[in-house]
C-alpha positions as CSV (number, residue, x, y, z in Angstrom):
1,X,284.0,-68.0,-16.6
2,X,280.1,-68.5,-17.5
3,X,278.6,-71.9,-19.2
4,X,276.7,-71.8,-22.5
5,X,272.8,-72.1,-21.6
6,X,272.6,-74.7,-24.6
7,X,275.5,-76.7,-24.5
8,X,277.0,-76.5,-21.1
9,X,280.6,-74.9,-22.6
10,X,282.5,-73.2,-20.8
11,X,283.2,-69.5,-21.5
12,X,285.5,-67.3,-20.9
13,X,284.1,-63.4,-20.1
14,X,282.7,-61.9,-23.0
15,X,283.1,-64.9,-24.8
16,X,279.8,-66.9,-26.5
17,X,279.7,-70.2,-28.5
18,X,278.7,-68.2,-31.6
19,X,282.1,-66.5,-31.5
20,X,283.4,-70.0,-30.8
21,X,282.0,-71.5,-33.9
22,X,282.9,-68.4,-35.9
23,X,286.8,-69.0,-34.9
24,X,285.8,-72.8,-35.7
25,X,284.9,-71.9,-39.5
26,X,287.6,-69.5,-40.0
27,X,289.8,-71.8,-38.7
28,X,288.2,-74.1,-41.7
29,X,288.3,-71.7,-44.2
30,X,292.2,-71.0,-43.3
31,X,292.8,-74.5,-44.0
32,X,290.7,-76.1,-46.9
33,X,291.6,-79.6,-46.6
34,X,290.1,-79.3,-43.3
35,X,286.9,-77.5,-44.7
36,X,286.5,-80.0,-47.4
37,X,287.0,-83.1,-45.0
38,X,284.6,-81.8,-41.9
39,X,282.9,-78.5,-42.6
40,X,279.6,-80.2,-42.8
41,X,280.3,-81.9,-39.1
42,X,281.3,-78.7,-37.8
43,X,278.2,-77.1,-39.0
44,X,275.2,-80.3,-37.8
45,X,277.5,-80.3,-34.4
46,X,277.1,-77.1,-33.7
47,X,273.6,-76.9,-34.7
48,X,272.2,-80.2,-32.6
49,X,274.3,-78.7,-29.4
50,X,272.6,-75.2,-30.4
51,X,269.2,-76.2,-31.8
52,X,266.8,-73.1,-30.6
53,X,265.3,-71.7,-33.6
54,X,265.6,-74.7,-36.3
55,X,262.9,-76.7,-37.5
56,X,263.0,-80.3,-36.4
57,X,263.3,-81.6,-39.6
58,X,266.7,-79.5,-39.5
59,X,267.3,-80.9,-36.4
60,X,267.1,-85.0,-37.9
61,X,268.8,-83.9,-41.2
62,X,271.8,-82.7,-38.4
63,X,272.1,-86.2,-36.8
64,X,271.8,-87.9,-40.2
65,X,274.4,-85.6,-41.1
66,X,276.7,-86.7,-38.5
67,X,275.5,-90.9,-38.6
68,X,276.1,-90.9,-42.1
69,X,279.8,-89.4,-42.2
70,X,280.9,-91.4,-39.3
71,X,280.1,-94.9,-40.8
72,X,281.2,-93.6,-44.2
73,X,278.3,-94.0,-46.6
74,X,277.7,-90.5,-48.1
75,X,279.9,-87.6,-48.9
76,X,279.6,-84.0,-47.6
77,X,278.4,-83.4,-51.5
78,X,275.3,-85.7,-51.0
79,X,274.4,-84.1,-47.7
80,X,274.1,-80.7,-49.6
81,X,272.3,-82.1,-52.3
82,X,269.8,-83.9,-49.9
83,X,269.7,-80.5,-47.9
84,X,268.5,-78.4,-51.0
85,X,266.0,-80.9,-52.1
86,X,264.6,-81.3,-48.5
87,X,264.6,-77.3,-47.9
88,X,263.8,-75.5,-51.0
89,X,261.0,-73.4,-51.6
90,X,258.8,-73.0,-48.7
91,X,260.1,-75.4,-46.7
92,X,263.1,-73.6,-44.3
93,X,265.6,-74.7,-41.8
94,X,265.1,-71.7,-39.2
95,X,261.8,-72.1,-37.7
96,X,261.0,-68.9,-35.0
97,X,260.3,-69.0,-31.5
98,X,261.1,-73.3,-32.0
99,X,262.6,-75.0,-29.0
100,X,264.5,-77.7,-28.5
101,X,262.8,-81.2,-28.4
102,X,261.8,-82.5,-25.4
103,X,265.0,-83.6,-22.8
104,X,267.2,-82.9,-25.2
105,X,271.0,-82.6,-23.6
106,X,271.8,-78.7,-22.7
107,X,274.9,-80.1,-21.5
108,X,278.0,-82.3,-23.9
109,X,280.7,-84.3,-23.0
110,X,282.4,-82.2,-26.0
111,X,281.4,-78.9,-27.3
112,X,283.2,-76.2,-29.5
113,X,284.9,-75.0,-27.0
114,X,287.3,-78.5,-27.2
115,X,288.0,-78.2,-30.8
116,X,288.4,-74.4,-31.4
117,X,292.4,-73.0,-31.9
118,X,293.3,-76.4,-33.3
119,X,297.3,-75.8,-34.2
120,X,296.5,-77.8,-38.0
121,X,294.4,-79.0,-40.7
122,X,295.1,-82.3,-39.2
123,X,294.4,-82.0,-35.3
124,X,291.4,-79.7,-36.3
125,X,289.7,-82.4,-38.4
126,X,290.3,-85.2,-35.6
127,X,288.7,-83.1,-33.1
128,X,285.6,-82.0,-35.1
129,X,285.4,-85.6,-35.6
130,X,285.6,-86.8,-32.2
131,X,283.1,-83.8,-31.6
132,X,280.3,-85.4,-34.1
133,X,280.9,-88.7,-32.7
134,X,280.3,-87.3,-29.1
135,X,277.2,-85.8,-30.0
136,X,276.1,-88.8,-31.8
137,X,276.9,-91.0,-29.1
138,X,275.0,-89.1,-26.6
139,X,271.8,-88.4,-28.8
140,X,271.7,-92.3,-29.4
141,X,271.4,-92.6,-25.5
142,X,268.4,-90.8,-24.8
């Protein structure tokens, strides 16, 4: 077993997060009440635990993401719309060669790792959103 670098995961030989959150969305994609109810979580979890390379406005879009969906006051629908207004033209998510903010967690008291090979729709979206929760609860910390 190794340990993600950015989220302190545990993985199994061979294994990355990536692959993780690949199995994550075609676990989502399998099961499209659960894309439609958490996909955007899945996505802004995975991204603030794995934030190398993103912009930093990316990286507060994320935790509104996650705030907003928690204490039910916008829709997976207005986060996209917000997200193409905020990153159109010129204006990009990926940013190269960005790091991390300063003392931001590189390990989580839940990563993908605890959600992945969820048995249902059901179980999977509880566990994404215990996952966003987690992350939200340990970014409101620092």
């Amino acid at each position: 077993m190794t340990e993600c670098p950015d989220c302190g995961a545990p993985l199994a030989d061979g294994e990355s997060c990536r692959g993780l959150f690949d199995r994550l969305l075609a676990h989502e994609y399998a099961f499209p009440e659960a894309f439609g109810a958490v996909h955007h979580l899945t996505v802004a979890a995975y991204s603030l635990q794995h934030p190398r390379g993103y912009s930093r406005d990316a990286i507060r879009m994320w935790r509104v993401i996650i705030a907003e969906s928690l204490d039910g006051v916008s829709t997976p629908a207005n986060f996209l719309e917000r997200a193409r207004a905020q990153f159109s033209g010129g204006v990009r998510v990926r940013e190269p060669g960005a790091e991390p903010p300063e003392a931001w967690p590189r390990r989580w008291p839940m990563t993908a790792a605890d959600v992945v090979d969820t048995p249902d729709a059901a179980t999977h979206s509880d566990r994404v959103r215990r996952w966003a929760a987690s992350i939200r609860t340990t970014l409101d910390a620092e």
